[in-house]
N, C-alpha and C positions, 0 to 999 in steps of 0.2 A: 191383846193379841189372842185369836183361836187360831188352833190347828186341828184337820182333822181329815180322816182319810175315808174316801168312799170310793162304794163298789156298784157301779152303775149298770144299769138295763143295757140290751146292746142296743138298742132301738134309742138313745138318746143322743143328743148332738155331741159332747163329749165323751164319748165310751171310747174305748180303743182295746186293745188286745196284744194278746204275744208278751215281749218282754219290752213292749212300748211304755213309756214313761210318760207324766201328763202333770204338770202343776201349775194350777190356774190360781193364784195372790191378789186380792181386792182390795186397792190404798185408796187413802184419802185425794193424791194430788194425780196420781193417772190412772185412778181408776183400775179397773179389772186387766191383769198382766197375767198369760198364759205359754207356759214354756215346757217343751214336749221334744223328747228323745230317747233313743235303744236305753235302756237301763241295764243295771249289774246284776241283779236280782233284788226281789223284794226288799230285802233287810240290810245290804251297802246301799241302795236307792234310798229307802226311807234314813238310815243314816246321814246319808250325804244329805239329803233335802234340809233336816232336821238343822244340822250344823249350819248349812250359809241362812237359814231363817232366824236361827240364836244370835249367829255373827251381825247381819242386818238389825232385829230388835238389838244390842249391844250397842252397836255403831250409832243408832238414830238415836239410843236415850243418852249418849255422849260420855 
């Protein structure tokens, strides 16, 4: 599993802005999953993400 956070050009298909949230997940069985909403701020957003991606690896290695 890699995790990792980037800060993109605005001129890119996924760029967004404000306190818009954006996490695009690339699995083996569906492929590229991207899920996007108003965020809390940086550091409760990157928390939260952080935790249900531990919970999910947790879960799938059983």
């Amino acid at each position: 599993m890699n995790l990792s956070r980037e800060i993109l050009a605005g001129n890119r298909v996924l760029s967004i802005g404000g306190t818009f949230n954006l996490a695009s997940i690339r699995t083996e069985l569906a492929g590229r999953i991207t899920i996007g909403g108003i965020g809390a701020g940086s550091v409760e957003t990157a928390s939260a993400i952080l935790s249900d991606v531990l919970w999910i690896h947790q879960a799938l290695r059983g």
